[in-house]
N, C-alpha and C positions, 0 to 999 in steps of 0.2 A: 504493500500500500504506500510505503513511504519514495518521495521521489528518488534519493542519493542509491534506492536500492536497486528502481524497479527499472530504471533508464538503463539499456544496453551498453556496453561498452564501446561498441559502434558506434552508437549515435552520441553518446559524450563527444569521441574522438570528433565526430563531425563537427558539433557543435564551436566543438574549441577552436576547428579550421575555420570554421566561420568567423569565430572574432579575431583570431588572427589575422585574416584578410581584410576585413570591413573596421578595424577598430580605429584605422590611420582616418578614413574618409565619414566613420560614422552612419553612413547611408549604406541602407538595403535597396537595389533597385529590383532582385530576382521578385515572383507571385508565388515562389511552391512553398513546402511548408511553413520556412519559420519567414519568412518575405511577406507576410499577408499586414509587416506594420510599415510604418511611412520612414521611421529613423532607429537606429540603436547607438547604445550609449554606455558606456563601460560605466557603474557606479561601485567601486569597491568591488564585490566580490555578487554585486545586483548588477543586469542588465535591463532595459527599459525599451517596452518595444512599442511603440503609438498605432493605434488604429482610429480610424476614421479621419476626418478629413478637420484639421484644423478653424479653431475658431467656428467650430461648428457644436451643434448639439451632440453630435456620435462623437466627438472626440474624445480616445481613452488613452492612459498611458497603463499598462500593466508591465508586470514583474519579473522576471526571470532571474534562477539562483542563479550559483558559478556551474552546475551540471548544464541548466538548458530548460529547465522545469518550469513553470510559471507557476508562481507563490502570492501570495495573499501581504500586499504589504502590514496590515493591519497585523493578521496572525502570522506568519510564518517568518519574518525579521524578528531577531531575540529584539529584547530589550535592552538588556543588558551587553555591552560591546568586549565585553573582560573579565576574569573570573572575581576580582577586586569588589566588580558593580561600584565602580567609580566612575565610567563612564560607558554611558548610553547611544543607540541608532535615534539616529534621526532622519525622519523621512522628510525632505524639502518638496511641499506641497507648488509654495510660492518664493520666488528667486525677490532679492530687493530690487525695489523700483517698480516693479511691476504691477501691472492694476488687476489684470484677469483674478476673478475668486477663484481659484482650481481648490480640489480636496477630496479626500480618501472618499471615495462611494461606498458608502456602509450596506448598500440596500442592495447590490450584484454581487456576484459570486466573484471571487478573488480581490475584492475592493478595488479596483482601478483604481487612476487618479483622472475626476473629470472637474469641469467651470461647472460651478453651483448655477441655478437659474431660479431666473426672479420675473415674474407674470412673464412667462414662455420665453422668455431673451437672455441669454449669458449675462450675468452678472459681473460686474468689476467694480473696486474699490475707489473711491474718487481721492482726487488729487487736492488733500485739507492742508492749504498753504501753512506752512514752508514743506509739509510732507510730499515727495511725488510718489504713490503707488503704496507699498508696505517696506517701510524703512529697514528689515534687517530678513533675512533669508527667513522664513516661514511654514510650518511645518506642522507637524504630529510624532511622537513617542510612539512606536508599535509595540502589540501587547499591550495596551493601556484601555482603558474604559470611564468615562466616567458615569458611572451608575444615578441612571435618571430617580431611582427608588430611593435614596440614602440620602437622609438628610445629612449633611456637612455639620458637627460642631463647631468651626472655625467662621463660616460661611454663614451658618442658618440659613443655606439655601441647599437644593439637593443640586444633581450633576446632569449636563446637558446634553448626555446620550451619545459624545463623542471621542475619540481617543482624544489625550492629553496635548494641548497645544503648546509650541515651541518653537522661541525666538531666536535665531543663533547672529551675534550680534560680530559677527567675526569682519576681517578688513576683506574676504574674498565674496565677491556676486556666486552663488551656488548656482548649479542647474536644476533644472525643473526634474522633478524623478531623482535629484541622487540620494543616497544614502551616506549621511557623513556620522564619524564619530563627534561627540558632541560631552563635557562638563557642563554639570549643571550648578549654576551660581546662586539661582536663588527665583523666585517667584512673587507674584500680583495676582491679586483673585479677582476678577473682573465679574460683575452682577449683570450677565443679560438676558434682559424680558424676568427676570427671577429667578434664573438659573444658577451657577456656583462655573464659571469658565476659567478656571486653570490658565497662566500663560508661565510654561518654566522658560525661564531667561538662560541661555546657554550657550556654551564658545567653541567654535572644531577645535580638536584637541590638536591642529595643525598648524591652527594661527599663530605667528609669530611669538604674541604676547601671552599665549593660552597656558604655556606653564609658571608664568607669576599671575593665573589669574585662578581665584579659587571660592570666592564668597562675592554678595550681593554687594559689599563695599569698594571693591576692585574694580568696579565697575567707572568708575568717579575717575580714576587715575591714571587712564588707559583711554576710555571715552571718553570725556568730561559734555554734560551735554544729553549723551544718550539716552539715558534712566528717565529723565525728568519728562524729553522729546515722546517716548515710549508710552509713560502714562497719559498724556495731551493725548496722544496717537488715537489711544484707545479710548479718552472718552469722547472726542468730537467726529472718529472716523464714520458714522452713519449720519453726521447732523445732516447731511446736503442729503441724503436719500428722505427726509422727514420725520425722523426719531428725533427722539429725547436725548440729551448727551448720557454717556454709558457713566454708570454707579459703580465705586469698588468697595471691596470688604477692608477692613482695615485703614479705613480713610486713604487709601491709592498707597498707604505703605505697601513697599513691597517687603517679602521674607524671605531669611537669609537658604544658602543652602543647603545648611540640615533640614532645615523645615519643608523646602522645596521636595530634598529626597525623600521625605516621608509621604508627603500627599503622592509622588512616583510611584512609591511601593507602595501606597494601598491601590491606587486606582490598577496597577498589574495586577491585584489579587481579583478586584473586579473586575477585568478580564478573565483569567482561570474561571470564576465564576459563572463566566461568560462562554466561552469555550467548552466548557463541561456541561454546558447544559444547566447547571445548577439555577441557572438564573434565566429566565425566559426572555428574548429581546425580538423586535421584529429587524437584526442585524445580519446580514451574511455572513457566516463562518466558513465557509468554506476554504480549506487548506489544502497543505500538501505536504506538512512534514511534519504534523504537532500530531504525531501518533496517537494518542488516546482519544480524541476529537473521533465522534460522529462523524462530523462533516469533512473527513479528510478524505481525500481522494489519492488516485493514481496519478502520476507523468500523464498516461495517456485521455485520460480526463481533466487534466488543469488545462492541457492543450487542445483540445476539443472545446471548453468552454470560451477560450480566448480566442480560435478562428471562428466564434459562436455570435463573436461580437460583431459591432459594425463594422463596414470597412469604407463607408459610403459618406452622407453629409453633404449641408449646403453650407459654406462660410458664409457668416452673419457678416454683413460691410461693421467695420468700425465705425462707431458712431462716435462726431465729436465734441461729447458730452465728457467721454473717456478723459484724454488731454486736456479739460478745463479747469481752471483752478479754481477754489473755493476758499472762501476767506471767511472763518467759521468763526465767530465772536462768543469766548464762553461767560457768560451768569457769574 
């Protein structure tokens, strides 16, 4: 059942020719089997393969391990990047600058990565002057949950039914789909609609600065600016769509990173939770390596479900609403 078993040795060996050849130019142009996406993209030890057609409604980004398998970003990326669990995967939803809302589709099998959509039109984040787009690489913790049934003691609000969100605040533009290693410095609990939204603040463990940076205070000495930028971000980035400026817990303090890694480690348990069944959710689980999962499938069923997807799509024109700037005056 599990993929690293059930993949031939054949088709590994193919697989690997293939990214040996394609990993210089990044483009698939072949149609036969693994050619049915638009681009690939080496992410660590995750490949990303696109289907459908860009800036369109079918547009998906899914998974592939280092075998060749398509994996479930949600479930099938540990959590944890080390046996320490000092440092975390981090899935980049959203690159900085960028305005598209992309994010883990909870509701398809293998969670892709698609653009959220708002009354039938792709949605993207407006440009809340001096902000343009989402100020620092964007993201989700895999294996994380935040359990909509649990009331938060910290919060007094329960959890918004999404994996755990994540800022990585680092000097390099990420890509869309990678999988980067990531410390986590410390966190801000964001109130939306009533919810309990998690954003762990966090730095590739690549960047220059990332080993003199270790807590929520470091943040100040390195960035200066950033922190303060961050909370603004979040609470006027829906005023121009006609919402209320966004509410935090803890009056917009943010918390250090013990505290951070503790809300990390419980919201993975609600995942397991999740995963096992224990807990009923209307979420896809479908995997491909978390062995005791129900929902785990074969190689040859992860890959069946991904040529399952679209491969078609009308691109939406940009609208130049996208580009405009808003000058959001807060209360």
């Amino acid at each position: 059942m599990v993929c690293r078993t059930s993949l031939s040795l054949s088709r590994v060996l193919l697989w690997r020719s293939i990214v040996q050849k394609y990993s210089s130019s990044h483009v698939l142009s072949s149609r036969s089997h693994l050619s049915s996406c638009v681009s690939f993209r080496m992410s660590g030890k995750y490949t990303t393969v696109e289907r459908g057609v860009p800036n369109s409604t079918d547009y998906r980004i899914f998974f592939r391990n280092e075998a060749g398998c398509p994996v479930s970003p949600m479930h099938d990326i540990p959590l944890y990047a080390n046996e320490a669990k000092n440092v975390v995967n981090m899935v980049v939803e959203i690159p900085r600058w960028t305005n598209p809302k992309m994010e883990i589709c909870l509701a398809e099998a293998l969670n892709p990565i698609k653009q959220d959509i708002k009354k039938g039109k792709l949605r993207y984040v407006s440009n809340c002057f001096p902000h343009k787009g989402y100020i620092w690489n964007y993201g989700a913790l895999p294996q994380t949950w935040e359990n909509p049934e649990h009331l938060d003691p910290a919060t007094g609000c329960k959890g918004d039914n999404d994996p755990i969100d994540a800022l990585e605040i680092g000097s390099r533009v990420a890509k869309r789909g990678e999988v980067i290693q990531v410390k986590i410095l410390g966190t801000v609990a964001l109130i939306d609609e009533g919810e309990t939204d998690w954003k762990v603040v966090t730095i590739d463990v690549n960047d220059p600065v990332a080993s003199q940076m270790n807590d929520i205070t470091d943040i100040d000495k390195f960035f200066p600016g950033l922190l303060k930028a961050s909370i603004e971000w979040f609470k006027i980035y829906k005023i121009p769509d006609g919402k209320p400026e966004n509410q935090f817990a803890f009056n917009g303090e943010p918390k250090n990173a013990e505290f951070a890694k503790n809300v990390v480690a419980e919201v993975h348990q609600f995942w397991k939770s999740l995963i096992s069944k224990e807990i009923q959710a209307p979420i896809s689980c479908t995997n491909s390596s978390v062995v005791d999962s129900a929902d785990c499938v074969s190689a040859e069923e992860a890959e069946a479900l991904l040529q399952k997807s679209s491969d078609g799509g009308v691109a939406e024109p940009l609208s130049d609403s996208v580009d405009k700037w808003h000058y959001v005056h807060l209360k």
